[in-house]
N, C-alpha and C positions, 0 to 999 in steps of 0.2 A: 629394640631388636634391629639388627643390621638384615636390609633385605634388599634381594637383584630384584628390578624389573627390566627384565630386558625388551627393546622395542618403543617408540618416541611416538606412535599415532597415537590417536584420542584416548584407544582404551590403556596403554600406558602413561601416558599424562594425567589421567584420571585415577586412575590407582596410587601413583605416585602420590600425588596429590591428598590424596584419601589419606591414606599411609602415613606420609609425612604429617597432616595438619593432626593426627592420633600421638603423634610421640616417637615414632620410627625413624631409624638412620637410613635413606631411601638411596640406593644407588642406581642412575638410569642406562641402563648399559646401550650401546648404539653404535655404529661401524664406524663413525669419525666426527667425537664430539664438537672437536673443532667446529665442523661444519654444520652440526647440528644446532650447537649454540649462536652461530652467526646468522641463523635463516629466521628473519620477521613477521613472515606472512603466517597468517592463521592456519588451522587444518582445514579439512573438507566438513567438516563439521562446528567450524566456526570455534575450534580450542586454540587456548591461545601458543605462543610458538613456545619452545622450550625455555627459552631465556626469560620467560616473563613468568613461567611457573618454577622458575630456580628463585629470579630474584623477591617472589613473594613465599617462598618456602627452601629458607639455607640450609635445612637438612638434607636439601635433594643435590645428589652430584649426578654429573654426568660423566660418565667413561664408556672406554670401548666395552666389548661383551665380555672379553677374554678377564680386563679389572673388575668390572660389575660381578662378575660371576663369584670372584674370590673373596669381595666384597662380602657380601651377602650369606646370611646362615642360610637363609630359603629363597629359594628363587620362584618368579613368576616369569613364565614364557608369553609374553602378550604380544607378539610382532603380526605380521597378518601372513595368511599360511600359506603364497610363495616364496615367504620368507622364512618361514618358520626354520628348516633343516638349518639353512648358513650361519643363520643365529646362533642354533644350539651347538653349531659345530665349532664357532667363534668362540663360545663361550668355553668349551674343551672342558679340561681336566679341573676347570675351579669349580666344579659342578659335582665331581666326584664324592658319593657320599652323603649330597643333599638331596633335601626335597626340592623336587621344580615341580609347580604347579603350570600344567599345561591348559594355557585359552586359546587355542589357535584352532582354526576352522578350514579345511580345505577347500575355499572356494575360489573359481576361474570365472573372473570375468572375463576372459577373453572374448568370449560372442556378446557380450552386451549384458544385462539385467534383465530375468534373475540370472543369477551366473550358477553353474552347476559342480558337480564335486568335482577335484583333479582327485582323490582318493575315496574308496568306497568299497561295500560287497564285504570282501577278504582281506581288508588291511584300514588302515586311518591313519589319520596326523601322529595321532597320541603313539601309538604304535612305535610309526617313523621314528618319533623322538625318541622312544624310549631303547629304543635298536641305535639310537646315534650318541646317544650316553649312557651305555651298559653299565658302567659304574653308580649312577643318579637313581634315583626313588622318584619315578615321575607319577603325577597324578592329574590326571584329565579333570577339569572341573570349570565352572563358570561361562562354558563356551557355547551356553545354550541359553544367555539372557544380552541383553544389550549392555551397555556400561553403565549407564544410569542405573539398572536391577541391581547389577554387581554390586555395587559399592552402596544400595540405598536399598534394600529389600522390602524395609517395612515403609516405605511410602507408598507401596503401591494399597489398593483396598482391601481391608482385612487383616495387613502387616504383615509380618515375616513368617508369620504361626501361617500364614493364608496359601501360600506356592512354594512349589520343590525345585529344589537341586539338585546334582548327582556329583560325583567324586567314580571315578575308576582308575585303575593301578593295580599291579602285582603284591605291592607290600602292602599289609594288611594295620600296620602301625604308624606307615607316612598316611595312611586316608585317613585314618583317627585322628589324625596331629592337622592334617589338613583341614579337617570338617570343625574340629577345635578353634583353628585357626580365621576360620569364615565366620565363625558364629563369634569371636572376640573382635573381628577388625570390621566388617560389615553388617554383623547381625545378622546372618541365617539364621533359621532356627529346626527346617526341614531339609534334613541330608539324606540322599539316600543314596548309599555303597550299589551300584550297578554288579561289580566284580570287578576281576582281571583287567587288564589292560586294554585285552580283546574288545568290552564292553563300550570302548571308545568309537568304534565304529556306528552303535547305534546316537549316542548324542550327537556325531558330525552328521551322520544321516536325516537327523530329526532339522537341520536345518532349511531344505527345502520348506517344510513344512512350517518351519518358523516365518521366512519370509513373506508365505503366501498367506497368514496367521496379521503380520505385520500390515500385508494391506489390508486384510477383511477390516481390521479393529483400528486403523489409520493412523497408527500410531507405536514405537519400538520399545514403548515402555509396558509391558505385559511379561505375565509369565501362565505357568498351566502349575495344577497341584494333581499329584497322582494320591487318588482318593484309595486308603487301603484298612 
């Protein structure tokens, strides 16, 4: 399957990654691969730099957002969320028509850590997006576990059957296709449809609470299961 991942931090390195080492044509979309592929230092999290996960996985290319987008049957929006809008907007009209799956989180660090929301209450990221690609089938999902969860669900205790998900979006056939989708490339096995698009507001809100979750248990590799 040809798939965007747009955005070159940890949690798209990581997916790509994922992706590619399953059998996937992985395109990494990013505002100037040139430069993206010339830069050797690690991330902030110790991932290693773009060129070292190309040249140990040749499925993966890099292009700007605008190729990656047209690239790709489905798209992932993984860039971090004051980037999120540029991204989607880069990525334009090759987006038309598909699924983008949205991981992006409105958080400002500007004062320091923990950083708090730039979007909340009455609107969210997922929203943003889905108003800046009226054409695209967006679906909010993933943006409530760390990347290690994402892409590895069943290592945590109990496996994948043990904690939830959620999927939100207007179309009711891209979250199917979606939740499909999570459960063949990462193993989910607990989805649960929030709703609407609207419903995006509560996963970006639950992050506060993720963080401070993050310190009690000392650690970003956890999730919660909504017991129903």
């Amino acid at each position: 399957m040809k798939i965007a991942v747009l955005g070159t931090g940890v949690v798209g390195k990581s997916l790509a990654g994922k992706l590619a080492s399953i059998g996937h044509d992985v395109a990494l979309g990013t505002r100037d691969p040139a430069a993206t592929l010339a830069r050797t230092a690690t991330g902030n999290f110790g991932d290693p730099p773009v060129a070292d996960l190309v040249k140990a996985q040749p499925s993966i290319s890099v292009r700007t957002f605008a190729d990656a987008a047209a690239h790709g049957e489905v798209a992932i929006l993984a860039t971090g969320g004051g980037v999120t809008i540029a991204a989607a907007e880069a990525a334009g009209s090759g987006l038309d028509g598909k699924i983008v799956m949205d991981l992006s989180n409105p958080l400002d660090f500007s004062k320091g850590f923990p950083p708090t929301l730039s979007v909340c209450n009455d609107d969210s990221l997922g929203e943003q997006v889905q108003r800046a690609l009226p054409n695209a089938k967006v679906v909010k999902t993933l943006n409530t576990v760390n990347v290690s969860v994402m892409t590895d669900p069943g290592a945590l205790p109990g496996g994948a059957d043990a904690h939830t998900l959620f999927v939100c979006g207007d179309d009711a056939d891209a979250k199917a296709r979606v939740t499909a989708l999570l459960g063949e490339w990462f193993g989910w096995r607990d989805v649960l449809d929030l709703g609407d698009i609207t419903t995006a507001r509560g996963t970006e809100m639950y992050l506060p609470l993720w963080l401070r979750m993050m310190g009690a248990v000392g650690k970003p590799g956890f999730n919660i299961k909504v017991v129903r």
